[in-house]
C-alpha positions as CSV (number, residue, x, y, z in Angstrom):
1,X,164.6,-65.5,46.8
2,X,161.2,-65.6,48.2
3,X,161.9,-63.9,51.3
4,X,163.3,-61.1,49.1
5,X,160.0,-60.7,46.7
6,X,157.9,-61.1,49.8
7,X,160.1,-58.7,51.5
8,X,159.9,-55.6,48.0
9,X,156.2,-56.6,47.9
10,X,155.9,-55.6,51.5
11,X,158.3,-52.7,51.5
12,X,157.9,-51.1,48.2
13,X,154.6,-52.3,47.1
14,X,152.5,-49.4,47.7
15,X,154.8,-47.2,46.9
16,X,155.3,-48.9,43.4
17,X,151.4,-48.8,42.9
18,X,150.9,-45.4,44.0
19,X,154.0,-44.4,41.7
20,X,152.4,-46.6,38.7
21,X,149.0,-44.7,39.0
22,X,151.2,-41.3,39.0
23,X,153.2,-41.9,36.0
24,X,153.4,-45.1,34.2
25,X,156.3,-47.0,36.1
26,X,156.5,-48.5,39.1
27,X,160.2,-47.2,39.7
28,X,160.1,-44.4,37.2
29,X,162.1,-43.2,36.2
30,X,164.1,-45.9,36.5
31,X,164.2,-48.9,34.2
32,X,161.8,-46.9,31.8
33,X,163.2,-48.6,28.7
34,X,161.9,-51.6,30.0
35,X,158.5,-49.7,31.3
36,X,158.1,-47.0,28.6
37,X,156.4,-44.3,30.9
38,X,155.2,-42.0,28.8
39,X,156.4,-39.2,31.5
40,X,160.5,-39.7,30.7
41,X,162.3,-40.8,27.3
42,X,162.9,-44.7,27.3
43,X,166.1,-45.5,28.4
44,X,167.6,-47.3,31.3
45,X,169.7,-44.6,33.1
46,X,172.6,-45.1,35.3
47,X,175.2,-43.6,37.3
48,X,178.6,-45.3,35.9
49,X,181.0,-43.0,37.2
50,X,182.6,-45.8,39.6
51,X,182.2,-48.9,37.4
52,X,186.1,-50.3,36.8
53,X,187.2,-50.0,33.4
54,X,188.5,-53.6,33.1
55,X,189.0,-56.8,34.7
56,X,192.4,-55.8,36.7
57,X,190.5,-52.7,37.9
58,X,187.6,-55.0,39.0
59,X,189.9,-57.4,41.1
60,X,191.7,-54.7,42.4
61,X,189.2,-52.7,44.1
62,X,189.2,-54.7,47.6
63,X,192.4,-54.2,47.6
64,X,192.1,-50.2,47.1
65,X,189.8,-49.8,49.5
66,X,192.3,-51.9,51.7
67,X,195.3,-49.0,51.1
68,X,192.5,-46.2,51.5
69,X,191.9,-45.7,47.8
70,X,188.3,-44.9,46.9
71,X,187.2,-46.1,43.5
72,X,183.8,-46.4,44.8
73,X,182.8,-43.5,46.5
74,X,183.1,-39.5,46.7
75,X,184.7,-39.6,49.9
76,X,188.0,-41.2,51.7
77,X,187.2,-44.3,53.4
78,X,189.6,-47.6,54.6
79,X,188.0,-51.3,54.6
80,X,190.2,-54.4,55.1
81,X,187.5,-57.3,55.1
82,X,186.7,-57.5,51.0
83,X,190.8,-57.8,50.7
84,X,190.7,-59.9,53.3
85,X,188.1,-62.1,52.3
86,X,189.8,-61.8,48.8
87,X,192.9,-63.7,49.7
88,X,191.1,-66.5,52.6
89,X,188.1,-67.3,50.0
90,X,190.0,-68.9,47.0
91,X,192.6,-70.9,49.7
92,X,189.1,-71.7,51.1
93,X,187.3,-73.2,48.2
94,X,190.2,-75.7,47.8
95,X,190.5,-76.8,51.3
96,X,186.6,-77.8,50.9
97,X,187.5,-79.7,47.7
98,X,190.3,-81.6,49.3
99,X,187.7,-82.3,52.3
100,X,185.8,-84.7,50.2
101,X,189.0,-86.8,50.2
102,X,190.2,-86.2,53.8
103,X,186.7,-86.5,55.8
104,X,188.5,-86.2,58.9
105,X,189.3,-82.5,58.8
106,X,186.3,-81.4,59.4
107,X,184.5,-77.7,58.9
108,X,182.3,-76.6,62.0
109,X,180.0,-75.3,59.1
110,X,178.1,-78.0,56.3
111,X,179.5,-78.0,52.9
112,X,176.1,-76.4,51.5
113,X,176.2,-73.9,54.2
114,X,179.4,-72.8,53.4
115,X,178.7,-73.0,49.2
116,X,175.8,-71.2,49.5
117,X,176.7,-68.4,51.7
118,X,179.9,-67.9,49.6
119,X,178.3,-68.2,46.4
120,X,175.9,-65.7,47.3
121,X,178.6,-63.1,48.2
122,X,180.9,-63.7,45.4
123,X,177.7,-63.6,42.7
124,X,176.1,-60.5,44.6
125,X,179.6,-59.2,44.1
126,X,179.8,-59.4,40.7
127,X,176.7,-57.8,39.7
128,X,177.0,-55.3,42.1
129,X,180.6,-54.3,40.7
130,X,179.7,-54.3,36.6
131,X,176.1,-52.7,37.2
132,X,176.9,-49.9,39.5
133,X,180.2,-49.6,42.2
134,X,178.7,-47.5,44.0
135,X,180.4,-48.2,47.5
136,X,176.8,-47.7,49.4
137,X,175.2,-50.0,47.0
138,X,177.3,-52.6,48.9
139,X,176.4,-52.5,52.6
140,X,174.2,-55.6,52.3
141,X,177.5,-57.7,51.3
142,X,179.6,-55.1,53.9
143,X,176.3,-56.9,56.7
144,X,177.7,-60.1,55.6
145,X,181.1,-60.0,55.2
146,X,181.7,-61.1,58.9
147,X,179.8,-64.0,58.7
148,X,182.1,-65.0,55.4
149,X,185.0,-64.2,56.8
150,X,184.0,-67.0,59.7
151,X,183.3,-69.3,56.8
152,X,186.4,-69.3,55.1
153,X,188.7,-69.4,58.3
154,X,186.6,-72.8,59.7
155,X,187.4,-74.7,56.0
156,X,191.1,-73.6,56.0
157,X,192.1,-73.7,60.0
158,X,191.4,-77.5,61.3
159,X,191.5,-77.4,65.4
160,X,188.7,-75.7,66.6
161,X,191.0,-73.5,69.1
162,X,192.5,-72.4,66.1
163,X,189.6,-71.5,64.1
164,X,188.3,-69.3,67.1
165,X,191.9,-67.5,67.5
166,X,192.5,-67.1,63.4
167,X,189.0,-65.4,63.4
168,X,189.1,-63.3,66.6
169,X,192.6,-62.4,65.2
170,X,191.6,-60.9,61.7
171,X,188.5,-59.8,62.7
172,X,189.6,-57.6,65.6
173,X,192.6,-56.5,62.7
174,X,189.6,-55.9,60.4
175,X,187.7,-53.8,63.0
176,X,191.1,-51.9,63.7
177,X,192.1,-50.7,60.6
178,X,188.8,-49.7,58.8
179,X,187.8,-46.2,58.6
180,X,184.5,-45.3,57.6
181,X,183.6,-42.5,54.9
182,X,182.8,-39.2,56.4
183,X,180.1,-37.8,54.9
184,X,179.8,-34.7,57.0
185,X,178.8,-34.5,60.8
186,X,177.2,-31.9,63.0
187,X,179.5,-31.0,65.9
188,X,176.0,-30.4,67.5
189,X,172.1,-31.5,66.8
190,X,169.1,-29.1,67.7
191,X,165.6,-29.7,67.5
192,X,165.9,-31.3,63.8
193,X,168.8,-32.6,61.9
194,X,168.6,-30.3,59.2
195,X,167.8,-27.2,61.6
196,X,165.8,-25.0,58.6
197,X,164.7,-21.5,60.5
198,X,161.3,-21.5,61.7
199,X,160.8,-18.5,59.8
200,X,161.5,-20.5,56.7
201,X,157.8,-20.6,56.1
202,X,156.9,-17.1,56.1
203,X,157.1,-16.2,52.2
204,X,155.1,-19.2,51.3
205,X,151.5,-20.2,51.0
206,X,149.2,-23.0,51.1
207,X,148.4,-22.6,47.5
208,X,151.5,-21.3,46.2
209,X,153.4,-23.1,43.4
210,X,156.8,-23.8,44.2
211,X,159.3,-23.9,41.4
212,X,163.0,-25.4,42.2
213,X,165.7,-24.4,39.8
214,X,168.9,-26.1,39.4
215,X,170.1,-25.0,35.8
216,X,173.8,-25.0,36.9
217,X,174.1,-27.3,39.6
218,X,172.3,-30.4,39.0
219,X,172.1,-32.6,41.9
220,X,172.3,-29.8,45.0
221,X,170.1,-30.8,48.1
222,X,167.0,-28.6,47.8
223,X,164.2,-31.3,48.2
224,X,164.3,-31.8,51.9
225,X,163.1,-28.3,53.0
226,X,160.3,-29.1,51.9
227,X,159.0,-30.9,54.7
228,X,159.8,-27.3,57.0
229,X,157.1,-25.8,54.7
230,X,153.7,-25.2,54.5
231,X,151.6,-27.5,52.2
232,X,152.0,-26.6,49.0
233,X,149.8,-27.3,46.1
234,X,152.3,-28.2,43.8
235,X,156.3,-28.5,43.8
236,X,157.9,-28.6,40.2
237,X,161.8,-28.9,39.5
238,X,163.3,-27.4,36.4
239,X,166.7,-28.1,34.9
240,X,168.7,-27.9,31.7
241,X,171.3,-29.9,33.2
242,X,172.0,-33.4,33.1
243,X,171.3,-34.2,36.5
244,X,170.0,-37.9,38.0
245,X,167.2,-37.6,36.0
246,X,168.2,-36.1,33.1
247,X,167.1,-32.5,31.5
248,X,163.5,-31.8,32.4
249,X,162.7,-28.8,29.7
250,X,159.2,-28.3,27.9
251,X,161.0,-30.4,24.7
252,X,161.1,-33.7,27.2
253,X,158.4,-35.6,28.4
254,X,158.6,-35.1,31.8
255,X,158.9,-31.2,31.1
256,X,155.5,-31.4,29.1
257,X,153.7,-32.3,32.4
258,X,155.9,-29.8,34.4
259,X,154.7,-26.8,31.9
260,X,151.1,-28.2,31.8
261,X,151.1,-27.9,35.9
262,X,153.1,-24.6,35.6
263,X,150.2,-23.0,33.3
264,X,147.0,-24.4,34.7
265,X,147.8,-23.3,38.8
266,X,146.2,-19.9,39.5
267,X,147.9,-19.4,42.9
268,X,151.1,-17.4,43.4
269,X,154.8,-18.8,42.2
270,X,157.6,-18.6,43.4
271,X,161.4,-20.2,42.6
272,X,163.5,-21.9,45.3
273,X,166.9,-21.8,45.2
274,X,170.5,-22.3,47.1
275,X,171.6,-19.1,45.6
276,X,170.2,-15.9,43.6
277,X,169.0,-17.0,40.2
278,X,171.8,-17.0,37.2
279,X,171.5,-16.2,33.1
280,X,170.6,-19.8,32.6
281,X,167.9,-19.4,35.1
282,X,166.6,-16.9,33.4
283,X,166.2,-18.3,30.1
284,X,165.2,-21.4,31.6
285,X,161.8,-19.6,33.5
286,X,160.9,-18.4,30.4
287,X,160.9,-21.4,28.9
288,X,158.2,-22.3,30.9
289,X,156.5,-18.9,31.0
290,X,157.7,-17.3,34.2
291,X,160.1,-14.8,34.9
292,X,160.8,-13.0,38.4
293,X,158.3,-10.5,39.4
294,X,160.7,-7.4,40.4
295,X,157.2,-6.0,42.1
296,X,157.6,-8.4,45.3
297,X,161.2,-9.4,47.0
298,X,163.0,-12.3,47.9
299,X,163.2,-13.7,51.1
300,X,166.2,-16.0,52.5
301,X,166.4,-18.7,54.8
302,X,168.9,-20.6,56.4
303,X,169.3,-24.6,57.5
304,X,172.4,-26.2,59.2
305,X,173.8,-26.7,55.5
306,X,173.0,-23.9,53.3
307,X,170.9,-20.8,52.3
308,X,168.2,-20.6,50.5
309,X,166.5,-17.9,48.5
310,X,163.2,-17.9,47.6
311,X,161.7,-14.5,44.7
312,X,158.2,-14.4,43.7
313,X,157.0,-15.3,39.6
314,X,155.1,-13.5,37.3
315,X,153.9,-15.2,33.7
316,X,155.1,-14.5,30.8
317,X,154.9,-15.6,27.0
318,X,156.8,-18.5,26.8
319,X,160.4,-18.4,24.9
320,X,161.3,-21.9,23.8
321,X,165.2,-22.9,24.4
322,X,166.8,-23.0,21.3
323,X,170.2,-25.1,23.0
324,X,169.9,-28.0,25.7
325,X,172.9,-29.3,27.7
326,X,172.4,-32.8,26.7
């Protein structure tokens, strides 16, 4: 436990400060009906579209993923050690029980060793499965599940040649029959994984305000091109939406600051987009007082996943939203 405080302190610590300072929260938005940032209404959001819906569901999910089901993730994926581990760890628990009667079969690993470790797993298990279930939330037990894999083999197997040729045996059938998710590869890389156009930065300004709009797709990767651009003075998201976050209109919190940075910068606007801007769009600009300027033109720009379209904004007077997707 202290290596893993020490560990957030060192990792995440200035991050959380610096994110404190900016809004309120250390992890805003998350946990904000614990930290009440005044940015973002005070709940504790979460993504629950994998949790199980009972206890069967629950137990059976090692077992999924064993047959190439996917309860836990978008994508097809195959993993044998959780199923595995499933069926050697109860068999193990009562082979170290019945050690304390039979001292002479002996476990190449201690008895707190082997509780700990085990413990650990199962506990880090259970919380992971009934907070979240999110099958990339689990690669810290996925790092481990060799190591308990060994552990339950050396309290069941006795002789020591057999403990080495029970493990090599499921572990090699372990390696051999899990597939991992494919999240999408590049047949090729260039100069930059995400390959945005060099001339990606030629519609945009040092001080221009960027304004991202997802009103209809909630969620779609936007945020890394901005790296591939020049310095902006500000970048703002709008959204009416439930995405990760939630809606962000002028009504919400968090779309209070957005409209307060939208009417105080005096440098150009402009929206960026995966695609050319929709009815909700519209009514979602003006909103915040913008709408598309039809004097200048849009510009598009490619990266390895995607186009992107970028038109220039003019103010307006603002037209409050009179219906919210909540």
């Amino acid at each position: 436990m202290a290596g893993g405080l020490l560990g957030a302190v060192l990792g995440g610590g200035w991050w959380g400060i610096t994110s404190y300072k900016a809004t309120g929260s250390p992890v805003f938005p998350l946990y904000n009906g614990l930290f009440r940032a005044p940015l973002f209404e005070y709940v504790n959001f979460a993504d629950v579209r994998f949790l199980p819906h009972s206890l069967w569901s629950a137990l059976s999910y090692p077992f999924q993923w064993f047959s190439g089901a996917h309860p836990s993730a978008e994508v097809p994926f195959r993993d044998a050690r959780f199923a595995v581990i499933a069926v050697l760890m109860p068999t193990a628990l009562f082979a170290v029980v019945k050690q304390l009667y039979c001292p002479h079969i002996g476990p190449l690993v201690r008895r707190k060793e082997f509780w700990l470790l085990n413990l650990f797993f199962l506990f880090s298990y259970i919380i992971w499965i009934t907070t979240w279930a999110i099958q990339r939330y689990a690669i810290p037990l996925e790092l481990i599940a060799g190591v308990i894999l060994f552990l339950n083999v050396d309290a069941i197997v006795s002789p020591l040649r057999w403990k080495v040729l029970v493990f090599a045996a499921l572990g090699l059938f372990c390696a051999l029959w899990t597939r991992a998710g494919d999240w999408g590869h590049s047949p090729a890389f260039g100069r930059t994984f995400f390959e945005v156009t060099s001339s990606a930065e030629k519609p945009f300004l040092d001080d221009a305000l960027l304004v991202i709009i997802e009103s209809d797709s909630p969620g779609q990767p936007i945020s890394y091109v901005l790296p591939f651009l020049p310095s902006a003075s500000r970048v703002v998201r709008l959204t009416s939406a439930a995405g990760n976050i939630g809606t962000i209109i002028p009504a919400r919190p968090l779309g209070v600051r957005v409209k307060e940075l939208v009417d105080g910068h005096r440098g150009p606007i402009r929206s960026l987009a995966t695609s050319g801007l929709a009815g909700a769009d519209y009514t979602l600009l003006l909103a915040y007082g913008l709408a598309p300027d039809t004097t200048g033109s849009c510009y598009e720009f490619t990266t390895r996943f995607e186009g992107f379209v970028s038109c220039p904004l003019r103010r307006v007077v603002a037209v409050p939203l009179t219906s919210v997707d909540e």
